[in-house]
N, C-alpha and C positions, 0 to 999 in steps of 0.2 A: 657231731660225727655219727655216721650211720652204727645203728648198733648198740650205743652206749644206754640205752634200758633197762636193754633186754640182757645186755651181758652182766652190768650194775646190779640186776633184780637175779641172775643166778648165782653170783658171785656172793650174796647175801643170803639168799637160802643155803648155800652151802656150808657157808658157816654155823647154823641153827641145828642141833640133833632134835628130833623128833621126843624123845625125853626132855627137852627143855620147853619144851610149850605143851607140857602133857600127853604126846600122843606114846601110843606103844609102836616099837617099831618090829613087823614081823617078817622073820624072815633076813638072807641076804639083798642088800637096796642096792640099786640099779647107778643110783649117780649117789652122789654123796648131800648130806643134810635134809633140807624136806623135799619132796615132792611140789610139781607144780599143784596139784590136787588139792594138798596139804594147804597149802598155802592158802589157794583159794576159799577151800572151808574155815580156816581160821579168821578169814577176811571177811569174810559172809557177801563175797560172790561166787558168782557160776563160774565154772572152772572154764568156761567157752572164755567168756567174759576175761579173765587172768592169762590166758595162753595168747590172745589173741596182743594184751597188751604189753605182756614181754616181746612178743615181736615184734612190738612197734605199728601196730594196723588197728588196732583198738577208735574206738572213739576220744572226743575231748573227756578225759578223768577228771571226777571232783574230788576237792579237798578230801572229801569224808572219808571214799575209795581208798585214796592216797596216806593218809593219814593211819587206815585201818592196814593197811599194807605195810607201814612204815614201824609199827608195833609191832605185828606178828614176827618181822625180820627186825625189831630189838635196834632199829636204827638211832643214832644218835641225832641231836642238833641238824650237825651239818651236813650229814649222810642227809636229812631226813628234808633239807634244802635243797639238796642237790638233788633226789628224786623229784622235786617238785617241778624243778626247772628243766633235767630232761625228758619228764614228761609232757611237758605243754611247753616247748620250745616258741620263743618271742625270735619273730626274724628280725632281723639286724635292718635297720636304717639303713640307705644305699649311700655309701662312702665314696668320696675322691679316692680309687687307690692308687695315687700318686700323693695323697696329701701322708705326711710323715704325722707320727704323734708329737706334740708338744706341748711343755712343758710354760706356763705363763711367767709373765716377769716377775712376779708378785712373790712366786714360790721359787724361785730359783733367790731370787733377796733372802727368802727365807730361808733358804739350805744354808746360803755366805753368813747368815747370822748365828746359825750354829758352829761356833767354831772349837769346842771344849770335846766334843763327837764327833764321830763320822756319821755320813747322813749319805743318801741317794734317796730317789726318786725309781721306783720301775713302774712301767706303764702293761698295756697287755701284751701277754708272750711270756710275762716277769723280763723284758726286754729295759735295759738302765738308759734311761733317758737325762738325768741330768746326778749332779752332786758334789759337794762341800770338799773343800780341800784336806779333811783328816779320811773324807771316804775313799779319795784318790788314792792319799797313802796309802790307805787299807787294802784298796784293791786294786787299785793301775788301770780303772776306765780309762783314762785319757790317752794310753798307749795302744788304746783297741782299736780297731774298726768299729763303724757302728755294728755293721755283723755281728763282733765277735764281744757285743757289750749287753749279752743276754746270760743271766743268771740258770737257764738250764743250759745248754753249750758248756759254761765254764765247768759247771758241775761232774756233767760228763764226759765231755769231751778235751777236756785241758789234763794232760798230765800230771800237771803239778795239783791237781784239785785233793787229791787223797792225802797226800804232802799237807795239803795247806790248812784240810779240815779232818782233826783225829777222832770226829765222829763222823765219817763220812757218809756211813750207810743211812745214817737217823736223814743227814740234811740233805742226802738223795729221795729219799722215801719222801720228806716234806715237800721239796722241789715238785715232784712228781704229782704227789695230793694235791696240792696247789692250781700244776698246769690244770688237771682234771677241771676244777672247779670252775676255771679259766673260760675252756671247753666249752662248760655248761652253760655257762653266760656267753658265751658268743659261737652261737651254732652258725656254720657255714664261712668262718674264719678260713681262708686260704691258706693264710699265711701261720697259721697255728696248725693246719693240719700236715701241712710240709716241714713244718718244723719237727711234728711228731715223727715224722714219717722219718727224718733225717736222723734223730734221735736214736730210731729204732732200726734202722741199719746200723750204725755207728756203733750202738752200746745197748751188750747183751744186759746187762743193766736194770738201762732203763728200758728195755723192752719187757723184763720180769715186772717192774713195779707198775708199768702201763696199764699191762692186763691185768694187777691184782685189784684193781678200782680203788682203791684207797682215796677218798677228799678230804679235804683240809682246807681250811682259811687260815690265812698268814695271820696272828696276830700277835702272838709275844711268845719269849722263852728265852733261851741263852746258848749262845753259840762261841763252842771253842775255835779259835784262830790261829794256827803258828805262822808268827809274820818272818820275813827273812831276815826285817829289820829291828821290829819290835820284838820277836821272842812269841812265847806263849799269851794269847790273852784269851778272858775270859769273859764276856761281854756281853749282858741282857743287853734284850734289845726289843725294841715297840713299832708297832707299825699301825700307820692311823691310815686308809680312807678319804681323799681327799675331797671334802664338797665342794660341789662345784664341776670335779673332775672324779667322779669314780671309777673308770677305769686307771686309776693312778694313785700309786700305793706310797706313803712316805716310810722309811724305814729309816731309826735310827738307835747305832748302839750305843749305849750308857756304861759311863763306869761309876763308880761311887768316890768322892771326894777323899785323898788320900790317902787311897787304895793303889798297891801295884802298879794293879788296871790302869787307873788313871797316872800314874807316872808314865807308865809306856806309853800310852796313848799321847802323852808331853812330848816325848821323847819322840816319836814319831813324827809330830808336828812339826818339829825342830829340825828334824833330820830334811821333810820334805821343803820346807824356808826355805833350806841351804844347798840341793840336790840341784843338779844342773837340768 
């Protein structure tokens, strides 16, 4: 998406006081954190060179650049991935856009064989493309439209989403870090940028955590749930990468043998057997 650099790259010196990376700051400062100047100097390029590639007009940037940039604004991991990639954007392979994402037979056998968890499948968008019959319980795919079987939509845009998760802000902000990353890997997504865009009329929201630039990869933690059926649960949960198909994410939540968790999670199962 146009922009996402240079907004990313001031969004990060903002955060930075000019007392954290040694400089003196004099005087009252004009925007807040470092300076493009700043920047530049600590980077050990020419401040032409740095202005030019916040706005996106810059030439092809090396590692080395990037890397030295990446330090001075204290970037993490996957902040420090995600610079990478919207700096030197890979265009996209030219797609059917009439072909749908899909899910192989192999891995959908694999979702049916989990049957002690709930499990899904999301593809990109965080759009739910298939999954196991304790994830149904969990969330009610199957009641959806395909439209309305995307995990940021639900997030935002379902009333009952705040209801359903009592830490709602954390799993909107990750939702959100996520799309981002999303983004970064697929520049010129149509249907990602309409979806953003849909987002951001829709919910004041997720139009605040949009522009904070926040990234994030989905990989593990624990997500509270109040089900209507099961009650409260409490449920780590992992998410693997699927080779073969990377754009498609397996998520599955875990209880420990037992445990509550895993009675409810019984009990749910039980209840969906029997539900008409």
């Amino acid at each position: 998406m146009d922009g996402d650099l240079g907004d990313f790259l001031r969004s990060r010196r903002a955060r930075i006081q000019p007392a954290d990376v040694g400089l003196a700051s004099h005087g009252r400062r004009r925007v807040p954190g470092l300076r493009r100047e700043e920047v530049a100097q600590l980077a050990g390029v020419s401040v032409d060179y740095y202005i030019r590639l916040e706005q996106g007009r810059g030439p092809s940037v090396s590692d080395a650049v990037l890397d030295a940039i990446a330090r001075v604004l204290r970037l993490d991991e996957t902040e420090h991935t995600y610079l990478r990639t919207v700096a030197r954007p890979r265009p996209r392979p030219p797609k059917d856009k009439s072909a749908a994402q899909r899910v192989r037979p192999g891995l959908r056998l694999l979702l049916d064989t989990i049957d002690r968890a709930p499990a899904f499948i999301f593809g990109r968008r965080m759009d739910v493309l298939a999954w196991n019959a304790l994830g149904d319980a969990l969330n009610g795919w199957s009641r959806l439209s395909p439209a309305e079987r995307s995990v940021p939509r639900q997030v935002f845009l379902e009333d009952a989403a705040r209801g359903c998760h009592p830490e709602w802000e954390a799993v909107a902000a990750e939702t959100v870090a996520y799309l981002r990353m999303d983004a970064a890997r697929c520049p010129g997504d149509t249907e990602l940028c309409a979806l953003v865009g849909e987002l951001s009329v829709k919910s004041e929201a997720f139009r605040r955590l949009w522009a904070d630039h926040q990234v994030k990869e989905k990989t593990h933690g624990v997500k509270r749930i109040n089900h209507p059926v099961a009650g409260e649960l409490i449920l780590p949960y992992e998410t693997l990468t699927l080779p073969g198909d990377p754009e498609q994410t397996l998520v599955v939540y875990l209880a420990e043998p037992d445990t509550e968790a895993a009675e409810r999670l019984a009990m749910l199962g039980s209840w969906a057997l029997s539900a008409p």
